[in-house]
C-alpha positions in Angstrom: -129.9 86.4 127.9 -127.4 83.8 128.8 -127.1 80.5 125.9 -123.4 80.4 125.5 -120.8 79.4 128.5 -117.3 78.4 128.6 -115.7 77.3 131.6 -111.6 77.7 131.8 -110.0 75.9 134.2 -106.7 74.2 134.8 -108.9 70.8 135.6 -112.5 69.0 134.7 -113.6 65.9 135.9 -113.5 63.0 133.4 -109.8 64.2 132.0 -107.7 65.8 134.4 -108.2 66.6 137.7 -106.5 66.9 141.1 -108.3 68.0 143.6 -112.1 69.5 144.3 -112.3 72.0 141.4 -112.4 68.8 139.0 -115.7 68.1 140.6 -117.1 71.4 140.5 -116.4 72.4 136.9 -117.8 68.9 135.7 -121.0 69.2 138.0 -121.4 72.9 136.5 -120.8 71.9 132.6 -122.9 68.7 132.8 -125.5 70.9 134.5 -125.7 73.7 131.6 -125.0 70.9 129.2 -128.5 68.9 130.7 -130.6 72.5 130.5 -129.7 72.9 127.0 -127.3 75.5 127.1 -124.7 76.0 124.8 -121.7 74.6 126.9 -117.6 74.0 125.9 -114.4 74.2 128.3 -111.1 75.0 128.1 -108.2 73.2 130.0 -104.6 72.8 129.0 -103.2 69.4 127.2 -101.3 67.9 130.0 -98.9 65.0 128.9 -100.9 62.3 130.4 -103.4 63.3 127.6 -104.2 62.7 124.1 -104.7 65.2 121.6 -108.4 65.3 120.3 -109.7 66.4 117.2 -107.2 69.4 115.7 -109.2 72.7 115.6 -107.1 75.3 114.6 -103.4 76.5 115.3 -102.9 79.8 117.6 -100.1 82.3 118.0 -99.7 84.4 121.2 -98.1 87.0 121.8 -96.9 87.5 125.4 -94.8 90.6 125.8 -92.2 90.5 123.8 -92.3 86.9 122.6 -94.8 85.1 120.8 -95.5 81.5 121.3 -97.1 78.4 119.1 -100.6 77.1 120.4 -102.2 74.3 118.6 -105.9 73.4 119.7 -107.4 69.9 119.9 -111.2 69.2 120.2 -112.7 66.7 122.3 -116.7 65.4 123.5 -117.0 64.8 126.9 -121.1 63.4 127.4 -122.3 65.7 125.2 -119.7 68.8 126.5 -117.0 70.3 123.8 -113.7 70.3 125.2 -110.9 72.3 123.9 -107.0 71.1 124.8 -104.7 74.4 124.4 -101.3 71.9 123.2 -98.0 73.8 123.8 -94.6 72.4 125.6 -95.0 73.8 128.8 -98.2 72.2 129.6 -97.5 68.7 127.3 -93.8 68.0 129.6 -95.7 67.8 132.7 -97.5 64.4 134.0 -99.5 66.3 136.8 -101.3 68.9 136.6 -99.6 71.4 139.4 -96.8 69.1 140.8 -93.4 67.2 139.4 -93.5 63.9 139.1 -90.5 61.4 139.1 -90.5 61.1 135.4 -90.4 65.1 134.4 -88.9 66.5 137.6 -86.1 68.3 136.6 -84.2 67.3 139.9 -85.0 64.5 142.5 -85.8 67.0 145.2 -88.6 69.0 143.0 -90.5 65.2 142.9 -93.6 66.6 144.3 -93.3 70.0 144.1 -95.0 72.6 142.5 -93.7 73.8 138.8 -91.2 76.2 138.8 -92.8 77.5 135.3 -96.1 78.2 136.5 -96.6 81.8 135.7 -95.9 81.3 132.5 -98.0 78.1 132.4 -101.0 80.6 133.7 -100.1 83.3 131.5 -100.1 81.3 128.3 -103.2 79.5 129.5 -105.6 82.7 129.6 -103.9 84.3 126.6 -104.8 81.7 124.6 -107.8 80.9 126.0 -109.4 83.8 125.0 -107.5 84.0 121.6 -109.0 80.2 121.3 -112.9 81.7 122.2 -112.3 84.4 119.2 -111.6 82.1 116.3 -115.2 80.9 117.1 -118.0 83.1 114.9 -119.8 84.1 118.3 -118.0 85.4 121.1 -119.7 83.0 124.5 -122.4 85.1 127.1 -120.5 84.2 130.0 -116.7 83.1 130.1 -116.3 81.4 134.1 -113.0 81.1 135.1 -111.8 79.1 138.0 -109.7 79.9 140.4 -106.3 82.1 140.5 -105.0 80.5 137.0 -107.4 82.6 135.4 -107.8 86.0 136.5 -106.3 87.6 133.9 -108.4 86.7 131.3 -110.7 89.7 131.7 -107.5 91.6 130.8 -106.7 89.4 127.9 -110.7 90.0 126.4 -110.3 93.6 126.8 -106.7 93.6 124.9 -106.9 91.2 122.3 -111.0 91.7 121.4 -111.6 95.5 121.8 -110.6 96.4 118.3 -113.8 94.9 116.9 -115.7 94.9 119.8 -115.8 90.7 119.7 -116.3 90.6 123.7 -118.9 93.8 124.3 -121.7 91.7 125.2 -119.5 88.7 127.4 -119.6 89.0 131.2 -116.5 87.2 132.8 -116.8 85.8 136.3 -114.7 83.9 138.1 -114.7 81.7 140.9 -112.2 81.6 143.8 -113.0 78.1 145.0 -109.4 78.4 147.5 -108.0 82.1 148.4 -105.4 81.3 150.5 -101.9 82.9 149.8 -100.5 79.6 148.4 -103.3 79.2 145.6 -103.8 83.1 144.3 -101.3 82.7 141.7 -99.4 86.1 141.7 -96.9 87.0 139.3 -94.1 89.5 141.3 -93.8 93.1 140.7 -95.4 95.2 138.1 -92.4 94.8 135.6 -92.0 91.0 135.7 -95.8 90.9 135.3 -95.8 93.0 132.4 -92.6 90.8 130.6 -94.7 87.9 131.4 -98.3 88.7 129.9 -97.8 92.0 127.8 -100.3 93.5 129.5 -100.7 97.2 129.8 -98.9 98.7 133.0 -102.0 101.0 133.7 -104.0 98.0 134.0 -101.7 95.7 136.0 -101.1 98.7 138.3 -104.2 98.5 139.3 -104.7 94.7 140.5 -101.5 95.2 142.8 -101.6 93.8 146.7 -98.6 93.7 148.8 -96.1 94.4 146.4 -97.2 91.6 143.9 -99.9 91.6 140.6 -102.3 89.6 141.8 -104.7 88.2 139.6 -107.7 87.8 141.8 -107.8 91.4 142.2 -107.3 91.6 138.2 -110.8 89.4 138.4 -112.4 91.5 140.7 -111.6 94.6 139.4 -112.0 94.1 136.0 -114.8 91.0 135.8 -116.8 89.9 138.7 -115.9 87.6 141.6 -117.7 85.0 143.3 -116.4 82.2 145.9 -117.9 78.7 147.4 -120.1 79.6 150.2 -121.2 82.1 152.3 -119.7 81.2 155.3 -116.1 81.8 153.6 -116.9 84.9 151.8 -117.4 86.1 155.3 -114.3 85.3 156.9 -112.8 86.9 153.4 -114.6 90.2 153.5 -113.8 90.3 156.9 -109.8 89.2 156.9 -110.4 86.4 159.9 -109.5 83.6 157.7 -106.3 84.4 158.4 -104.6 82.4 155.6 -105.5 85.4 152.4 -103.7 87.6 153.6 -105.3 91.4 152.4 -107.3 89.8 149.5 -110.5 90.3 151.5 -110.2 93.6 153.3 -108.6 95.0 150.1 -112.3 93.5 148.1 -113.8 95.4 151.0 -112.3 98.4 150.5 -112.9 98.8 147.0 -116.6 97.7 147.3 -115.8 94.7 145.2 -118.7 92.5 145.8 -118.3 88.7 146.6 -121.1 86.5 146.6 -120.5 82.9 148.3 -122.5 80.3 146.6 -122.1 76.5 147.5 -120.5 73.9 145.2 -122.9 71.5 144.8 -122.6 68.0 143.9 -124.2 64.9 142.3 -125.4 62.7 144.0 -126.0 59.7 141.3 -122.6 59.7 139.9 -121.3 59.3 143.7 -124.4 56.2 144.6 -123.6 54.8 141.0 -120.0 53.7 142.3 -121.4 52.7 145.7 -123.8 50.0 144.7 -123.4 46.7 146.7 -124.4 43.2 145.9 -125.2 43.7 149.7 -126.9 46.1 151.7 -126.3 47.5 155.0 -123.1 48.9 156.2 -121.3 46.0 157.7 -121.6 44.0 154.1 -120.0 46.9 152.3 -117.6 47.1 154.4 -116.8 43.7 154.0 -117.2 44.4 150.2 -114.1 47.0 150.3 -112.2 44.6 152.4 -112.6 41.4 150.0 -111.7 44.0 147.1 -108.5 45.9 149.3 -107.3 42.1 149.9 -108.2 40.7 146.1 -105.7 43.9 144.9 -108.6 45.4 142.5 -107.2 48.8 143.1 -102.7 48.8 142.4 -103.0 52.2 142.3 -103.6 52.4 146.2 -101.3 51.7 148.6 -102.1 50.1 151.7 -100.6 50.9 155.6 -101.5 49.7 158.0 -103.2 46.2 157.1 -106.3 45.6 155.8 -109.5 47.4 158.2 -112.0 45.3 160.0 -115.5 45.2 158.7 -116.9 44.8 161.9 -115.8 48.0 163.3 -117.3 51.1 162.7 -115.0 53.3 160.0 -114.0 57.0 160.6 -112.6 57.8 157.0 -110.9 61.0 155.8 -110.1 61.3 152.2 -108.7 64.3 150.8 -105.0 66.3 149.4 -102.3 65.4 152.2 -101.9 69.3 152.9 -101.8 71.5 155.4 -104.9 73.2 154.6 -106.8 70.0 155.6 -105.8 69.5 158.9 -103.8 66.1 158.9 -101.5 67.5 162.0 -105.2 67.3 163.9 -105.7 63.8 163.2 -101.7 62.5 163.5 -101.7 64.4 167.0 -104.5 61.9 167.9 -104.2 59.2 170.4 -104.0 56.2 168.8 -107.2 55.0 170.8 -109.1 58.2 170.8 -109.0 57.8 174.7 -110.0 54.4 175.4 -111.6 53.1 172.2 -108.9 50.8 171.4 -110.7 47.9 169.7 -113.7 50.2 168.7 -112.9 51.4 165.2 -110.5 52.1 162.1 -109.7 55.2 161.3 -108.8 55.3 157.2 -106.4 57.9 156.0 -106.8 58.4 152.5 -105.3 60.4 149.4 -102.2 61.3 148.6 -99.9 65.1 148.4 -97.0 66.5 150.2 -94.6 64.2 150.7 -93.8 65.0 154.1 -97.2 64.6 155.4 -97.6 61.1 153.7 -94.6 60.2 155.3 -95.9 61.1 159.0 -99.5 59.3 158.1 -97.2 55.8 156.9 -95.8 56.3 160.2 -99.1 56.8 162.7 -100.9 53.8 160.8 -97.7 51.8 161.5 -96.9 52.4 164.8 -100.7 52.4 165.9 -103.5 49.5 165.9 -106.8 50.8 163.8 -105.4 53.5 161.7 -104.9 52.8 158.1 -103.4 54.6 155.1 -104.8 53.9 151.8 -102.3 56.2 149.2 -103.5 57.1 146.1 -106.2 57.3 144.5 -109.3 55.6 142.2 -112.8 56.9 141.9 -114.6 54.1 142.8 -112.7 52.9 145.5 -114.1 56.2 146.9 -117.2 55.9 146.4 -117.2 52.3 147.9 -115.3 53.5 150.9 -117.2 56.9 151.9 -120.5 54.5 151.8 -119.1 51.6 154.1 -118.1 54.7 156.6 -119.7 55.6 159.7 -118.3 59.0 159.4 -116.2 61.1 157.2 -113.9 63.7 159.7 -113.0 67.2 157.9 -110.3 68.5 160.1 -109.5 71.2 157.6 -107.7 74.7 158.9 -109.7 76.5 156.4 -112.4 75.1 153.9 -113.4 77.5 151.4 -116.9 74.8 150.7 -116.5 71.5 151.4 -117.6 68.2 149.2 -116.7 65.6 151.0 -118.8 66.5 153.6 -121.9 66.3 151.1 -121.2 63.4 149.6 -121.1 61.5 153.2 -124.3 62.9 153.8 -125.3 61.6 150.5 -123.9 57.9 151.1 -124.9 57.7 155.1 -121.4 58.9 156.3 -122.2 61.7 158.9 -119.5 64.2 158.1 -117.4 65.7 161.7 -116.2 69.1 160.6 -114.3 72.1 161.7 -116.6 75.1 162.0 -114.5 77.1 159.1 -115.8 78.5 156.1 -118.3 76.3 154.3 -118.3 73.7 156.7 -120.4 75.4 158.5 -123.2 74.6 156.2 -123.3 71.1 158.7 -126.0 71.7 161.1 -124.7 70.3 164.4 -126.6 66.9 165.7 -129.3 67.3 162.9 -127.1 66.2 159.9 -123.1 65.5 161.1 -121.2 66.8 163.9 -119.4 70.6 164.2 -116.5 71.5 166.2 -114.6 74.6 167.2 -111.4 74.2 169.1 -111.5 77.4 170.6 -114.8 76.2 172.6 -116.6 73.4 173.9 -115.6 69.4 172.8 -112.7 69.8 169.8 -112.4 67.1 167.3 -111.2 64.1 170.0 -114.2 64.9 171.8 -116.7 64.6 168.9 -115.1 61.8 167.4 -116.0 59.8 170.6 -119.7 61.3 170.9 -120.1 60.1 167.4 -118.4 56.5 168.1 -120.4 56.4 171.6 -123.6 57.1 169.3 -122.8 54.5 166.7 -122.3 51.8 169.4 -125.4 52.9 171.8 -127.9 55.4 169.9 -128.5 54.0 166.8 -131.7 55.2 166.7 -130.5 58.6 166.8 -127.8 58.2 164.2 -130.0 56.9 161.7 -132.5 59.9 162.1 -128.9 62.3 161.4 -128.4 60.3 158.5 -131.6 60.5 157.1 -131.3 64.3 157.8 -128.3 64.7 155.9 -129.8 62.6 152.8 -132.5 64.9 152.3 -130.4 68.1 153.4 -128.3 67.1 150.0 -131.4 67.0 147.8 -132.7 69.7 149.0 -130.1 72.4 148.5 -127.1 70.7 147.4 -127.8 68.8 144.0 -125.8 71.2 140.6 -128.9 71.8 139.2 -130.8 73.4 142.3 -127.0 75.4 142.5 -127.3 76.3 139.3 -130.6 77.8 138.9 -130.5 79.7 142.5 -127.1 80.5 142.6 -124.9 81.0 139.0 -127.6 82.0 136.6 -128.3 85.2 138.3 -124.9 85.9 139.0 -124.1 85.0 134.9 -126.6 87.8 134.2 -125.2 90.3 136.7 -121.9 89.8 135.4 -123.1 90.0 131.9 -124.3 93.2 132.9 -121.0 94.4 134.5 -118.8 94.8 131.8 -115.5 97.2 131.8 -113.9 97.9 128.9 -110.5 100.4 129.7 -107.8 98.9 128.2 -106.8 99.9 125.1 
């Protein structure tokens, strides 16, 4: 029987976060949290954050060093947070990039941490040295993402002398597989300096040439990713951006169930409430609040957009992943819809690419860059839209593409991965570039529609409403999709290394 969860993860909603996973851990916890289970989390204590309550000092050994973890406590609506506190998390003020004032050089500004394995290595060591000063070892330990697929390998080292994790199934969730984001830590000797892991374990998890710890997961816990659609192109190695992950899961009969991310669909409408209704007023909203300066943190290129145009808005991580070469390749008037619309860039990531956006919004009438980021400015933004565009190269789920079809903003999507959970001209718009209309030609159907089938649009839109409260919502998510797979995995559990 599953009561007692805890989520690790490098991010959560509320505290830290930086890109989807934040969203999904917090819809997850509050979830379990609402159906009275037994729910806590894990996350390191970046230095943008304050210690909580102190629970308990920790020291972890990691091959041949050992290394001083102090645990703080925090509440979170009801949801016990612990903050593993040690220097290499509490020098950084971002959670995977540099920042101007901890950069170690100007040039890393931006750039990933150079100390990241050892970040990851310390975080599941002491994660699951953290779970066994508590008198009952959790059900289900859910890991997220590449940062923590070693923990099964820390369970079976540090709690198989008494036996503390013989009834906890481990699962994790690989909410991004692409090469850049499965964390691997080199060859089988600077793996083993860096965790102290057996050799016969890590030997096992190795693909091309390097311990990787989403094999670690798969092999020695239970894997699961963020839809079906990308599961697929995993299991299958079409993705094209994994690498051997996939085929290598095949060939090892290591199952991967895709389950969607769902989202919440209150906590996204509670931020987009107007004084006015109707989606010329809120657009005018965003503009009066853009103009009034309510939001420093965002940076505006461009000028200000014009709420009586319809709004194409794409919001996401400036990255490669998501397709921003698609949309700066665009012609500045979509091919004769000069005067028609405003297309709004915004988020913030690579450097590089924020540069090229500044540049297209400058140098071309209708496109604006908002850089940056606040929550509610989000959620006031995707609800003025006409339509969200999701260019992405590869989407492992997608959630910005539900929560425009939660606030009226008919998502256009690549047909990758989990956006093909869109159902073409029901509920948004689908595109494949390697057949039929690519993403210029939908963006004008869509514009075309807005202008002269209104009727039609507003029938999509109420589609894609009910679509979201139909399958979509955490709790329907949670009941059909990750309490079955909790008691699989709690079922599945290896115990070999000694």
């Amino acid at each position: 029987m599953i009561r007692k969860v805890t989520l690790v993860s490098r991010e959560i909603d509320g505290i830290a976060g930086a890109g989807g996973l934040k969203d999904v851990v917090r819809g997850l916890a509050d979830t379990l949290y609402d159906r009275g289970y037994d729910v806590s989390v894990i996350i390191p204590r970046y230095g943008f954050l304050r210690k909580g309550r102190t629970v308990h000092n920790l020291k972890v050994p990691l091959g041949r060093r050992s290394f001083n973890v102090g645990v703080s406590e925090m509440n979170l609506s009801g949801i016990s947070i612990h903050l593993l506190d040690a220097p290499c998390f509490s020098d950084k003020n971002d959670i995977y990039t540099y920042t101007a004032e901890d950069a170690p050089e100007p040039f890393q500004i931006g750039r990933g941490h150079t100390d990241v394995d050892e970040m990851n290595a310390l975080f599941q060591a002491a994660s699951v040295l953290d779970l066994m000063r508590d008198e009952t070892a959790p059900d289900i330990v859910h890991g997220h993402d590449g940062h923590t697929g070693l923990i099964p390998l820390f369970m079976m080292k540090f709690g198989n002398p008494g036996g503390f994790f013989d009834r906890t199934g481990f699962l994790l969730t690989i909410h991004n597989a692409g090469r850049a984001y499965q964390q691997t830590l080199g060859s089988l000797s600077r793996a083993e300096e860096l965790t102290g892991l057996p050799v016969s374990a890590l030997s096992e998890c190795i693909l091309e040439n390097q311990v990787n710890p989403l094999m670690a997961a798969g092999i020695f816990g239970n894997v699961n990713t963020v839809s079906p659609g990308y599961s697929r192109e995993l299991l299958s190695g079409r993705d094209g951006f994994s690498g051997e992950l996939g085929p290598e899961y095949k060939r090892r009969r290591i199952k991967l169930k895709g389950i969607y991310n769902g989202i919440n669909p209150a906590q996204w409408q509670g931020g987009a409430l107007f004084p006015e209704d109707g989606r010329p007023a809120r657009r005018r909203h965003v503009c009066r609040e853009l103009t009034g300066g309510k939001y420093p943190e965002v940076k505006v290129s461009g000028g200000i957009p014009d709420p009586e145009l319809p709004w194409i808005v794409f919001h996401g991580r400036l990255t490669v992943q998501k397709g921003i070469d698609s949309l700066i390749g665009l012609p500045g008037d979509l091919d004769g819809y000069s005067g028609k619309f405003n297309f709004i860039i915004y988020g913030q990531g690579e450097s590089d690419i924020e540069k090229s956006v500044q540049l297209k919004t400058e140098s071309e009438s209708g496109w604006i860059f908002l850089e940056g980021y606040n929550r509610e400015l989000t959620s006031q933004l995707i609800a003025a839209a006409s339509f969200v565009a999701v260019p992405s190269r590869w989407e492992p789920c997608g959630q910005i593409d539900m929560i425009g079809q939660s606030l009226g903003a008919l998502p256009i999507v690549h047909s990758v991965g989990g956006l093909k959970k869109i159902r073409h001209l029901i509920d948004g718009f689908r595109y494949s570039e390697k057949k039929g209309a690519g993403l210029l030609g939908f963006l004008q159907r869509a514009l075309e529609w807005e202008w002269k089938k209104q009727r039609r649009v507003s029938r999509m839109r109420k589609n894609a409403e009910n679509i979201v409260y139909e399958r979509r919502v955490w709790r329907k998510i949670l009941v059909r999709g990750y309490l079955p797979l909790y008691r699989k995995s709690q079922k599945h559990i290896r115990h070999r290394v000694r």
